[in-house]
N, CA, C and O atoms as a GROMACS GRO file, in nm:
protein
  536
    1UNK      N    1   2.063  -1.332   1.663
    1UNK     CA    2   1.962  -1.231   1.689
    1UNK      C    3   2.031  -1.111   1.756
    1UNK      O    4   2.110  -1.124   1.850
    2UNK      N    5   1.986  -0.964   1.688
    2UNK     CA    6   2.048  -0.878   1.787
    2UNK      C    7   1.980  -0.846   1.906
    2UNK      O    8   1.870  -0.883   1.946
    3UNK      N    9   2.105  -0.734   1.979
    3UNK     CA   10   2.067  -0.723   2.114
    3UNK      C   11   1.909  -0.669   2.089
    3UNK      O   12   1.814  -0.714   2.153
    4UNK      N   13   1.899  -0.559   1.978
    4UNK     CA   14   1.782  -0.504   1.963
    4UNK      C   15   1.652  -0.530   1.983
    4UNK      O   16   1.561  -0.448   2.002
    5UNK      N   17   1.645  -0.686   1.977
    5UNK     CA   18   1.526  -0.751   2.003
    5UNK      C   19   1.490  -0.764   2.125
    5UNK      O   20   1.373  -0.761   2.163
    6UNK      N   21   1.594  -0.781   2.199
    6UNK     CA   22   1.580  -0.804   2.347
    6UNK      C   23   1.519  -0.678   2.382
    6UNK      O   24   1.407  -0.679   2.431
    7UNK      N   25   1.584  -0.560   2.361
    7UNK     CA   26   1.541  -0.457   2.413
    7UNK      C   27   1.386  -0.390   2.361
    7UNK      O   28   1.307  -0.301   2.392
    8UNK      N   29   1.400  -0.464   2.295
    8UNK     CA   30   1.248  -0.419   2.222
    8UNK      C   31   1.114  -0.478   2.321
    8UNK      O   32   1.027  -0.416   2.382
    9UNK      N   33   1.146  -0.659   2.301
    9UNK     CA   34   1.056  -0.725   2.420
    9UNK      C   35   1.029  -0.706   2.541
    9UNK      O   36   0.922  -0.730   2.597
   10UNK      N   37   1.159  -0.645   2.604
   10UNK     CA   38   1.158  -0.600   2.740
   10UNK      C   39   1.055  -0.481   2.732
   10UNK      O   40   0.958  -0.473   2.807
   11UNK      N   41   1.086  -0.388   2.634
   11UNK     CA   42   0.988  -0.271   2.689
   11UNK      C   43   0.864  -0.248   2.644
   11UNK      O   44   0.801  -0.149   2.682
   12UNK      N   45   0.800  -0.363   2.534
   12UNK     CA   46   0.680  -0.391   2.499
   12UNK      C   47   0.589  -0.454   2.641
   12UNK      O   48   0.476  -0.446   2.688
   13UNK      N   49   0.695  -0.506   2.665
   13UNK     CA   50   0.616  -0.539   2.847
   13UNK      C   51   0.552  -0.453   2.926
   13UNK      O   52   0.454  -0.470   2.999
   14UNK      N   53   0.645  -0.318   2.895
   14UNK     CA   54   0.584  -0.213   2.997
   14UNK      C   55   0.531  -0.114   2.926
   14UNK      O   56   0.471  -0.030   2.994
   15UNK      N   57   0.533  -0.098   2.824
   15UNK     CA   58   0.469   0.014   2.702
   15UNK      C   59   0.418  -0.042   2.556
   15UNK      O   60   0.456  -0.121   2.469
   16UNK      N   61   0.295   0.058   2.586
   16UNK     CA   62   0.236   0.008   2.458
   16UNK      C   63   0.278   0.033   2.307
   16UNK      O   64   0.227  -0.026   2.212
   17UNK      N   65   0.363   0.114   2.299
   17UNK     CA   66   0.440   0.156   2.178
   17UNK      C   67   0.577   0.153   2.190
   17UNK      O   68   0.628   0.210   2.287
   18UNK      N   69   0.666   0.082   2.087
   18UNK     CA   70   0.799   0.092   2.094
   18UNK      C   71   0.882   0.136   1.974
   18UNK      O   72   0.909   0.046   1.894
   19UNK      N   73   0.926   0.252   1.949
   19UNK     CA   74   0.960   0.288   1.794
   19UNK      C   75   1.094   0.276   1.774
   19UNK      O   76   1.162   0.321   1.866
   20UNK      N   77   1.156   0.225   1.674
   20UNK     CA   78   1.272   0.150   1.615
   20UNK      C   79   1.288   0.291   1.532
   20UNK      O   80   1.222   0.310   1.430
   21UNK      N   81   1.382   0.388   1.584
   21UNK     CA   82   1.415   0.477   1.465
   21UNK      C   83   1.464   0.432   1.317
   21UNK      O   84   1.536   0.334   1.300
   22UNK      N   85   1.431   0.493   1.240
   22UNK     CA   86   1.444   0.439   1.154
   22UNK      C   87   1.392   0.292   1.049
   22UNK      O   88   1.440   0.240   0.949
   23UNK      N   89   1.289   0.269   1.123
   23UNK     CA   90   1.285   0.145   1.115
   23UNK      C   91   1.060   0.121   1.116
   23UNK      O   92   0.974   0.100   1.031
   24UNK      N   93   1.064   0.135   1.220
   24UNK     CA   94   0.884   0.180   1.256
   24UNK      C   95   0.915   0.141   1.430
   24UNK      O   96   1.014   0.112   1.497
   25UNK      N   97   0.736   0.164   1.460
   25UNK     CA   98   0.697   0.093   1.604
   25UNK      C   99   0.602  -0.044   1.612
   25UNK      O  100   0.505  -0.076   1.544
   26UNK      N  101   0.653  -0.098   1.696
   26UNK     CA  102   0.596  -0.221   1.740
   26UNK      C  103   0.466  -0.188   1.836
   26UNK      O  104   0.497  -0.133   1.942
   27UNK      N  105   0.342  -0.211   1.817
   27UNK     CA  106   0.202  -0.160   1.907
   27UNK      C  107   0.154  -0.211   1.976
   27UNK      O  108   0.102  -0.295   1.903
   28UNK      N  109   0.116  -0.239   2.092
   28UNK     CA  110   0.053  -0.377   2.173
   28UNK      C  111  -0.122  -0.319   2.154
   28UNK      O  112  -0.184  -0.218   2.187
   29UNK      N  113  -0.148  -0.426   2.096
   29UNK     CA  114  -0.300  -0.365   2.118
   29UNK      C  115  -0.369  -0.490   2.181
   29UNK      O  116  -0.348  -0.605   2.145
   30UNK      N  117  -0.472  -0.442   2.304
   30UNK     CA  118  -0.513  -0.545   2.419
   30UNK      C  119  -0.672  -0.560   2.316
   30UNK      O  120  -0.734  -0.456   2.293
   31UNK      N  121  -0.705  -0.641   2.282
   31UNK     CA  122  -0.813  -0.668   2.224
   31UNK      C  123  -0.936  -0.745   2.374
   31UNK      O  124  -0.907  -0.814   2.472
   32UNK      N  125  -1.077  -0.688   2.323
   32UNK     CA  126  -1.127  -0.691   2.460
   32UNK      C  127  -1.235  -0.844   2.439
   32UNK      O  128  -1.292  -0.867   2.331
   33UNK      N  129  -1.246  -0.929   2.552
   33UNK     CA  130  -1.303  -1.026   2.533
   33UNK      C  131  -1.448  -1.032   2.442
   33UNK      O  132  -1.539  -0.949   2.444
   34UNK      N  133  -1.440  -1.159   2.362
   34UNK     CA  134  -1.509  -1.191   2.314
   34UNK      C  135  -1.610  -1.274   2.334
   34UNK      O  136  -1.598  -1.353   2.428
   35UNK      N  137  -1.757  -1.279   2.237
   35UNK     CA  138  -1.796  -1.421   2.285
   35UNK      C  139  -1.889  -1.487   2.112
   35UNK      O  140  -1.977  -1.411   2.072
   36UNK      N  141  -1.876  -1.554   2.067
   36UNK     CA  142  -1.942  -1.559   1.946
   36UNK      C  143  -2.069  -1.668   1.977
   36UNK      O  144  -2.055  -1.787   2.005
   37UNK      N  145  -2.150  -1.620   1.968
   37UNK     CA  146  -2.279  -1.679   1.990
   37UNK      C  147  -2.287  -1.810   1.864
   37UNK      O  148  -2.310  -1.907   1.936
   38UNK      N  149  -2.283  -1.850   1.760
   38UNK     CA  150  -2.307  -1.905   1.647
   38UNK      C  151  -2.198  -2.073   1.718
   38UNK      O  152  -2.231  -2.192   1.722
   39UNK      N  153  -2.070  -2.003   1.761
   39UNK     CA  154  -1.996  -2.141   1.748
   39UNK      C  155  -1.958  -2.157   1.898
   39UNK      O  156  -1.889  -2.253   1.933
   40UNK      N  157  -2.010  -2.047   2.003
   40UNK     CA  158  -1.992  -2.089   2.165
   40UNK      C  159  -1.878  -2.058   2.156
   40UNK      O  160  -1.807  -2.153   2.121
   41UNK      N  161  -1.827  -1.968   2.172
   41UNK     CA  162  -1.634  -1.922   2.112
   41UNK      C  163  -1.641  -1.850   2.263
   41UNK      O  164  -1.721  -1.757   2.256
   42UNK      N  165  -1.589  -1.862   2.385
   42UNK     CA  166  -1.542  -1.720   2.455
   42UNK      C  167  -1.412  -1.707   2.426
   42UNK      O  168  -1.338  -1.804   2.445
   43UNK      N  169  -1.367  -1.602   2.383
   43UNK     CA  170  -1.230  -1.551   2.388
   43UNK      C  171  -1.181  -1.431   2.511
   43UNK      O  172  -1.214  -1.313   2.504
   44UNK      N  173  -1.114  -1.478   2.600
   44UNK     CA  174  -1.044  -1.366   2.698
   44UNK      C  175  -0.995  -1.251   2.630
   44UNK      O  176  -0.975  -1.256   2.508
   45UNK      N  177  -0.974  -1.146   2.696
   45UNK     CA  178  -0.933  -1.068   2.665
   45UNK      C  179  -0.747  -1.133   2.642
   45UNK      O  180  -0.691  -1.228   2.697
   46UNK      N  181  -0.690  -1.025   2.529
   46UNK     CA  182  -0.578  -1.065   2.538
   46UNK      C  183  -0.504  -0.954   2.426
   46UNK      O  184  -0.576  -0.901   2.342
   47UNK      N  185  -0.359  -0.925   2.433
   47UNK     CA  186  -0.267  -0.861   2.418
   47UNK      C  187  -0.208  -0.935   2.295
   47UNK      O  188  -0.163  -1.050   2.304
   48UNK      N  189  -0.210  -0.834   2.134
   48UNK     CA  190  -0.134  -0.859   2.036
   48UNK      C  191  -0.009  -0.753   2.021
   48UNK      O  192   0.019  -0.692   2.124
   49UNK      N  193   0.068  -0.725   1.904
   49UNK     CA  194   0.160  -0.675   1.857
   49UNK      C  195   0.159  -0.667   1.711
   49UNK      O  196   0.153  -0.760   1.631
   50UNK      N  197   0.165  -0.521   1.683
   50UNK     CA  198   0.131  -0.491   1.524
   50UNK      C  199   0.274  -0.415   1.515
   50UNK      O  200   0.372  -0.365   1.572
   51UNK      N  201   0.216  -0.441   1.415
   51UNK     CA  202   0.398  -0.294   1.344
   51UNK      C  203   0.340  -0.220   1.269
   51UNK      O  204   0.252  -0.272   1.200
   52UNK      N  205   0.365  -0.072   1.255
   52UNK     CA  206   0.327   0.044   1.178
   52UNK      C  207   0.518   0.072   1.141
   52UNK      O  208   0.612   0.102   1.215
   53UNK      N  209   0.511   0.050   1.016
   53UNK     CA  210   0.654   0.142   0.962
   53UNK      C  211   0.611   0.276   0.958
   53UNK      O  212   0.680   0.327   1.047
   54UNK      N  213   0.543   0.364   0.912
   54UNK     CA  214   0.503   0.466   0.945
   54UNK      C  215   0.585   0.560   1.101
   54UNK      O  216   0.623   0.676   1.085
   55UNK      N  217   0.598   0.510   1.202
   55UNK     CA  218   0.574   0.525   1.309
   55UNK      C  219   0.758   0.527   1.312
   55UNK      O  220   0.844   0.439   1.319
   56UNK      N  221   0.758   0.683   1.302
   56UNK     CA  222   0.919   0.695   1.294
   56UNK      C  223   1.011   0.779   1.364
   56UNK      O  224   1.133   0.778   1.353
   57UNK      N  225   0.919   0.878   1.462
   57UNK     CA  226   0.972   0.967   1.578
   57UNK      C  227   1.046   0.902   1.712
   57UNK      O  228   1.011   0.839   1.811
   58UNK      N  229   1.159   0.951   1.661
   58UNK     CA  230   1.228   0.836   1.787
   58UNK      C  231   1.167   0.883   1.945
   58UNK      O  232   1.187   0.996   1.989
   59UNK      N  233   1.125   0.824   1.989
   59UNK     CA  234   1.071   0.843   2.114
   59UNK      C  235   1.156   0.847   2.227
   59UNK      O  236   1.116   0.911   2.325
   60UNK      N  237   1.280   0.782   2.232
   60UNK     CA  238   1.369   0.768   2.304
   60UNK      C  239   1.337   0.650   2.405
   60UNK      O  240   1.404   0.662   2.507
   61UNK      N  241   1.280   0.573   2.405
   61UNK     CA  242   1.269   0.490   2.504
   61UNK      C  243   1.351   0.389   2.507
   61UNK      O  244   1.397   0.335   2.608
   62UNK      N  245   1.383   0.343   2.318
   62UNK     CA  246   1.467   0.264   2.353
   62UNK      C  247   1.629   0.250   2.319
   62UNK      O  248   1.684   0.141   2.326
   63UNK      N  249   1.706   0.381   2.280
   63UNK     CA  250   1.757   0.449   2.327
   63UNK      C  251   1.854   0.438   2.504
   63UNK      O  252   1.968   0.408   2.538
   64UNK      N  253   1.722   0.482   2.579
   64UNK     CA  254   1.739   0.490   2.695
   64UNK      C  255   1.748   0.351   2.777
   64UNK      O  256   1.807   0.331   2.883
   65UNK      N  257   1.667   0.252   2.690
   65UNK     CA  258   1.702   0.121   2.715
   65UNK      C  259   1.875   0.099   2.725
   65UNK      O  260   1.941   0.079   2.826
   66UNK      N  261   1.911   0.107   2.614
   66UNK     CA  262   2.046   0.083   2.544
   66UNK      C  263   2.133   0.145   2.663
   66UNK      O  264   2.217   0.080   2.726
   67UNK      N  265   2.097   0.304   2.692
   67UNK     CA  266   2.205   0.387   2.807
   67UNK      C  267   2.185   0.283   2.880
   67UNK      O  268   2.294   0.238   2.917
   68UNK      N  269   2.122   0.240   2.907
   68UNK     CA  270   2.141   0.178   3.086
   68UNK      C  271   2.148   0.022   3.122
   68UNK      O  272   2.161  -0.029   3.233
   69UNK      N  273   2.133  -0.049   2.980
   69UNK     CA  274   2.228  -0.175   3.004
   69UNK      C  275   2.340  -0.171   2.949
   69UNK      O  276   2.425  -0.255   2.980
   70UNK      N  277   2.362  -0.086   2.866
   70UNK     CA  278   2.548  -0.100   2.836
   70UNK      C  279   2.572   0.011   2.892
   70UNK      O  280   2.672   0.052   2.834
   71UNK      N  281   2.544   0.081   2.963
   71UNK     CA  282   2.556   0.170   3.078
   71UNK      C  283   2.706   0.298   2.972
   71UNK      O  284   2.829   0.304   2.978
   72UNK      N  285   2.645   0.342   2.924
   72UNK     CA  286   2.656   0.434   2.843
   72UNK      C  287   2.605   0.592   2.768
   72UNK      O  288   2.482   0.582   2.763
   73UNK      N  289   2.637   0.702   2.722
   73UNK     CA  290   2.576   0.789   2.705
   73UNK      C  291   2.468   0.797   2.636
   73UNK      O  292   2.402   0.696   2.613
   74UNK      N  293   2.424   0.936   2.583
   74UNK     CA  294   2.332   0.918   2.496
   74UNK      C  295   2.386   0.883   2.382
   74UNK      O  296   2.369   0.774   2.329
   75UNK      N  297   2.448   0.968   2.343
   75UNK     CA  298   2.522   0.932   2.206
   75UNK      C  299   2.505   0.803   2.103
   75UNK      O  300   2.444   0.774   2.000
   76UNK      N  301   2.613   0.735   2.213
   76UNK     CA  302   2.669   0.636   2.204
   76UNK      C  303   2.584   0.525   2.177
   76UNK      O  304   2.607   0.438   2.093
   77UNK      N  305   2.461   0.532   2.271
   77UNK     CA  306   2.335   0.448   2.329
   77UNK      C  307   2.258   0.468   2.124
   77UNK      O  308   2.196   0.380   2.064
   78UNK      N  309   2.294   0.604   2.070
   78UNK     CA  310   2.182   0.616   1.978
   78UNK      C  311   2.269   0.556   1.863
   78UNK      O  312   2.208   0.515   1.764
   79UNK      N  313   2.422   0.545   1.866
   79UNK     CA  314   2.492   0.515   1.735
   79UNK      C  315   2.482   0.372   1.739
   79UNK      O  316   2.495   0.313   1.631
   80UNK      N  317   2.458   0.288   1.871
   80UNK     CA  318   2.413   0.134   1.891
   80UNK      C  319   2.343   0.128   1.811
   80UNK      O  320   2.364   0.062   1.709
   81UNK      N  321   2.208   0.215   1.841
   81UNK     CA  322   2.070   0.132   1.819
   81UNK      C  323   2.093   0.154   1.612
   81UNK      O  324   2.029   0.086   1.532
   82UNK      N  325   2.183   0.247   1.576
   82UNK     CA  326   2.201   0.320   1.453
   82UNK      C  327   2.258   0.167   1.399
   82UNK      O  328   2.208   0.098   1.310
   83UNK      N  329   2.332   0.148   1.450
   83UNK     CA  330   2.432   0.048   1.393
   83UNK      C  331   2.319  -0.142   1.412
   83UNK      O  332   2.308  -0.240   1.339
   84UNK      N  333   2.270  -0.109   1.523
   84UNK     CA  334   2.149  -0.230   1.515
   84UNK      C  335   2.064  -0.251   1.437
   84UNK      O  336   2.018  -0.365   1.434
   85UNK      N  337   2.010  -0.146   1.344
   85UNK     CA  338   1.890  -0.103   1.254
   85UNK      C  339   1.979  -0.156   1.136
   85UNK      O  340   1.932  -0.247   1.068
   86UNK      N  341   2.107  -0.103   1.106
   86UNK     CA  342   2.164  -0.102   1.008
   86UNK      C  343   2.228  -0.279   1.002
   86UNK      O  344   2.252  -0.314   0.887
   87UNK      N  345   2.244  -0.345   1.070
   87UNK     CA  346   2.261  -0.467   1.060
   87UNK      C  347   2.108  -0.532   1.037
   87UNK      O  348   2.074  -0.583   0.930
   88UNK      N  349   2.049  -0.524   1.119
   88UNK     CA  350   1.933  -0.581   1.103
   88UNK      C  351   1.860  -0.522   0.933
   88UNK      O  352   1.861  -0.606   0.844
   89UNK      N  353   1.818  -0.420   0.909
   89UNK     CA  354   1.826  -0.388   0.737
   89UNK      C  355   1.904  -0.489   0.684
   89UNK      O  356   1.848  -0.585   0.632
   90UNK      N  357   2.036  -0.482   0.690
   90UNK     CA  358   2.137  -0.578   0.595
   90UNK      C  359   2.114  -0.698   0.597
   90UNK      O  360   2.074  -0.758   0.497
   91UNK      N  361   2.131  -0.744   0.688
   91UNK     CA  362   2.035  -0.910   0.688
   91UNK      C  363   1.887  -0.942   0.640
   91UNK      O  364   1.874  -1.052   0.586
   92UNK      N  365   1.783  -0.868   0.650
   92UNK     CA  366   1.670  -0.822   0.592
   92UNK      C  367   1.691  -0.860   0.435
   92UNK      O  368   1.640  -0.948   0.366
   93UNK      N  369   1.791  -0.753   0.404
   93UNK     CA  370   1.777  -0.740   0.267
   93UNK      C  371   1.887  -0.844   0.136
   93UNK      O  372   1.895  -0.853   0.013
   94UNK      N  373   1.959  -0.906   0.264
   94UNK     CA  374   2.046  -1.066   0.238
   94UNK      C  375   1.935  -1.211   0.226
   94UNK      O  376   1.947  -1.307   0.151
   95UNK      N  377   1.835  -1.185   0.320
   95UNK     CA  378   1.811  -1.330   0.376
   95UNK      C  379   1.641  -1.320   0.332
   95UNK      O  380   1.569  -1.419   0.327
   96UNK      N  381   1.597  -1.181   0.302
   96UNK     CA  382   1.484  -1.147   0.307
   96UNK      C  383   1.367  -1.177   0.422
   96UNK      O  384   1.249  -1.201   0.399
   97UNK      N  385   1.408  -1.172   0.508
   97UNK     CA  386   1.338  -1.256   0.625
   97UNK      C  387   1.429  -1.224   0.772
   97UNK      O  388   1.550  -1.242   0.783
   98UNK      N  389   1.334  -1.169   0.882
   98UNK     CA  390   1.486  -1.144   0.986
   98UNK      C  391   1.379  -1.179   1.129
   98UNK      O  392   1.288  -1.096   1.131
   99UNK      N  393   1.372  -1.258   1.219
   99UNK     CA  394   1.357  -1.325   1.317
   99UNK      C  395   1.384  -1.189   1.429
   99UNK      O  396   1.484  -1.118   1.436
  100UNK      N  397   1.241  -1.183   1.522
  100UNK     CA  398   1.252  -1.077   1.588
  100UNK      C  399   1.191  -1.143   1.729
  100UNK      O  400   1.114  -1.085   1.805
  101UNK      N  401   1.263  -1.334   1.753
  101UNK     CA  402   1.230  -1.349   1.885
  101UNK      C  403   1.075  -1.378   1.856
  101UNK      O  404   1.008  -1.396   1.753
  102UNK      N  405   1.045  -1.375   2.009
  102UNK     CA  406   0.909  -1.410   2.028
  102UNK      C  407   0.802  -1.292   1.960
  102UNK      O  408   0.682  -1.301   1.933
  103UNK      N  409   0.875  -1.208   1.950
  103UNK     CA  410   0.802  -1.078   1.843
  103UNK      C  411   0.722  -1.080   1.769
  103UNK      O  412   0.607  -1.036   1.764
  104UNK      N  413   0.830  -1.170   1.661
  104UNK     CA  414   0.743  -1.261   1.554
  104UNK      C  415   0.887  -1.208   1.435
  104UNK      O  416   1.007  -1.192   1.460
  105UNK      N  417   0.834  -1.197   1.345
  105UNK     CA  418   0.940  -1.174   1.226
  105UNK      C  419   0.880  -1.064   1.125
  105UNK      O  420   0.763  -1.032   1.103
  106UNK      N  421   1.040  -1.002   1.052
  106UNK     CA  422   0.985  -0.959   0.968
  106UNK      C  423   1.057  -0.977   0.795
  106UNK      O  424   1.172  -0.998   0.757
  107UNK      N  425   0.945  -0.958   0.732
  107UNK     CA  426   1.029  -0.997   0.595
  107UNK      C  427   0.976  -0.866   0.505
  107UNK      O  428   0.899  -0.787   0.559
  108UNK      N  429   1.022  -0.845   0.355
  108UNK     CA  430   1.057  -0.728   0.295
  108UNK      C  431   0.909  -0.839   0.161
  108UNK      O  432   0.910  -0.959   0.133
  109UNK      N  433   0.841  -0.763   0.130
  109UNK     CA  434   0.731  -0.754   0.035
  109UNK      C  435   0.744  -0.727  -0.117
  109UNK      O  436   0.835  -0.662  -0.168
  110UNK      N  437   0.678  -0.764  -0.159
  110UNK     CA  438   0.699  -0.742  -0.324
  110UNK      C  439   0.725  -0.636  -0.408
  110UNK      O  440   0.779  -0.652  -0.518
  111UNK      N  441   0.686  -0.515  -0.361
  111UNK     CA  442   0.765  -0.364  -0.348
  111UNK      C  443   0.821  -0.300  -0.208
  111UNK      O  444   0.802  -0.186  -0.163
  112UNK      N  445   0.902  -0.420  -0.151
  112UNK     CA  446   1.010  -0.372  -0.092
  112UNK      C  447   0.979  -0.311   0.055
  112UNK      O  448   1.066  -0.263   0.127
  113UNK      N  449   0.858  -0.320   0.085
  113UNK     CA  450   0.804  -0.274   0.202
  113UNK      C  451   0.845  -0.398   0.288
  113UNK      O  452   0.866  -0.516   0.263
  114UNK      N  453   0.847  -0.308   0.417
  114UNK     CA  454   0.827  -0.421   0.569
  114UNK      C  455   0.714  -0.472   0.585
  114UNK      O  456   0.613  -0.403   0.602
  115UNK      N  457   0.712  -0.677   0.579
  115UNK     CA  458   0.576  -0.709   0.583
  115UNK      C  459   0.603  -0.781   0.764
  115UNK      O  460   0.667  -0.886   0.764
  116UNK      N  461   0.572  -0.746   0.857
  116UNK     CA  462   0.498  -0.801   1.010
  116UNK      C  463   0.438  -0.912   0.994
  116UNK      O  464   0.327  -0.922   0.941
  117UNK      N  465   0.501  -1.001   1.035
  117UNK     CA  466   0.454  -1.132   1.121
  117UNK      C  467   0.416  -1.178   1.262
  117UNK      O  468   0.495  -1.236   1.337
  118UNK      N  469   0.294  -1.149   1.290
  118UNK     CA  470   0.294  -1.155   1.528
  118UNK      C  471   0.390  -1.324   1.524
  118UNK      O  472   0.426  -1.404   1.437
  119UNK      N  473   0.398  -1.316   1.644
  119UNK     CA  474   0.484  -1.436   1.687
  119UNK      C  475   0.388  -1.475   1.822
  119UNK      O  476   0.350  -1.383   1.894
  120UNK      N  477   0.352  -1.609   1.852
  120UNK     CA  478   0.295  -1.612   1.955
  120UNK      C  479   0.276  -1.491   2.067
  120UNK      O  480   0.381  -1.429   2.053
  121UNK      N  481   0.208  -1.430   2.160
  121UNK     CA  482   0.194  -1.371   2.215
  121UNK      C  483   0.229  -1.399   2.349
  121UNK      O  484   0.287  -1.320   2.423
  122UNK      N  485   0.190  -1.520   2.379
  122UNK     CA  486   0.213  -1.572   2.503
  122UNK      C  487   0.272  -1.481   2.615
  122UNK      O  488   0.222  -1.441   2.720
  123UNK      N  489   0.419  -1.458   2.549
  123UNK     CA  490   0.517  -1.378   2.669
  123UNK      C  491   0.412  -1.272   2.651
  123UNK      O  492   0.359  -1.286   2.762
  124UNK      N  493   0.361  -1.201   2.609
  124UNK     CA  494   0.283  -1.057   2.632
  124UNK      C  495   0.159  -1.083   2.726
  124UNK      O  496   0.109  -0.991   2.790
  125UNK      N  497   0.112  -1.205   2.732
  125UNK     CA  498  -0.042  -1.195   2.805
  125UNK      C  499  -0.023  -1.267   2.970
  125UNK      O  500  -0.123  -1.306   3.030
  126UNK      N  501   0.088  -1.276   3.019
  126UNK     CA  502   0.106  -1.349   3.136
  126UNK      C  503   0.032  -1.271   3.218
  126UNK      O  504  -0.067  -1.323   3.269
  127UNK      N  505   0.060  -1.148   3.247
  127UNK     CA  506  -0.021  -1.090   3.302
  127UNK      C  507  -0.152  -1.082   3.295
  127UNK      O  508  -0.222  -1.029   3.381
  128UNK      N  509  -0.211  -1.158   3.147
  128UNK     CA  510  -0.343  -1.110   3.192
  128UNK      C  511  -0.404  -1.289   3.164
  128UNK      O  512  -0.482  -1.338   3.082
  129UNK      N  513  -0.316  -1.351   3.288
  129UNK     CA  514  -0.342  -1.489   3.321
  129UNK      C  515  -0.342  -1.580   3.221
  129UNK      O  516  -0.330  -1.700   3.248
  130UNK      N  517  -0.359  -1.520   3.052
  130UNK     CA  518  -0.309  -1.662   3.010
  130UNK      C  519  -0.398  -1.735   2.961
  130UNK      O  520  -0.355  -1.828   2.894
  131UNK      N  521  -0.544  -1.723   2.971
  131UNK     CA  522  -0.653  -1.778   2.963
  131UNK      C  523  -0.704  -1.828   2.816
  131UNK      O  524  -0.786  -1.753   2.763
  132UNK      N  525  -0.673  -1.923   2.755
  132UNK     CA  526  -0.746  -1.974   2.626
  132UNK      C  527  -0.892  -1.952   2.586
  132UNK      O  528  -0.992  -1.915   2.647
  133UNK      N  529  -0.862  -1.994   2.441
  133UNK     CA  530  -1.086  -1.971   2.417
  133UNK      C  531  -1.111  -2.072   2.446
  133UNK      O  532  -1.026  -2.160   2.436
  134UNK      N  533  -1.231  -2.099   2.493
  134UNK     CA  534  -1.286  -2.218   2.553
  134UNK      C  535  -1.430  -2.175   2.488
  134UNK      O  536  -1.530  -2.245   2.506
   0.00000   0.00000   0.00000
């Protein structure tokens, strides 16, 4: 797995959008509690992760991730993340399928598009205690 993932999870923690130049953004969307009357369902509120490929303005956040654990320039920080995209693509398009951690995964579609898989959420909802449907 690349470093990329790491840096991705880390800052989905603290922001709701994380954009992969070149690549799309990862979205946290907090979906608000539920309750379904028919089957007695409460659902807590709780925190998913979507992907928009669309979503292609490098924002710099993670980037700036990159400067400051390999404690490095900008540059340098952006030819990483260049060279991370570009491995991660290549394996993508070897294995058809590329493992993004607790993220979830992503694999390449029948015309060639990025298809998003959520991956448990868990690590995303600690903060908001964690609470199952009951």
């Amino acid at each position: 797995m690349l470093r990329i993932v790491k840096h991705i999870e880390t800052l989905l923690l603290e922001h709701d959008c994380v954009i992969v130049p070149d690549l799309g953004g990862f979205v946290v969307q907090t979906m608000p509690v539920s309750y379904q009357a028919d089957t007695y369902l409460f659902e807590p509120a709780h925190k998913d992760v979507v992907f928009n490929e669309t979503l292609q303005h490098n924002d710099g956040l993670l980037i700036e991730s990159y400067m400051q654990s390999e404690q490095v320039d900008y540059k340098q920080a952006r030819q990483l993340v260049v060279n991370d995209v570009a491995a991660l693509r290549n394996e993508l398009q070897e294995q058809g399928t590329y493992s993004l951690g607790n993220i979830g995964k992503l694999s390449l579609g029948e015309e060639k598009q990025l298809v998003f898989q959520a991956g448990d959420a868990e690590w995303l909802n600690r903060t908001m205690f964690g609470l199952p449907a009951f």
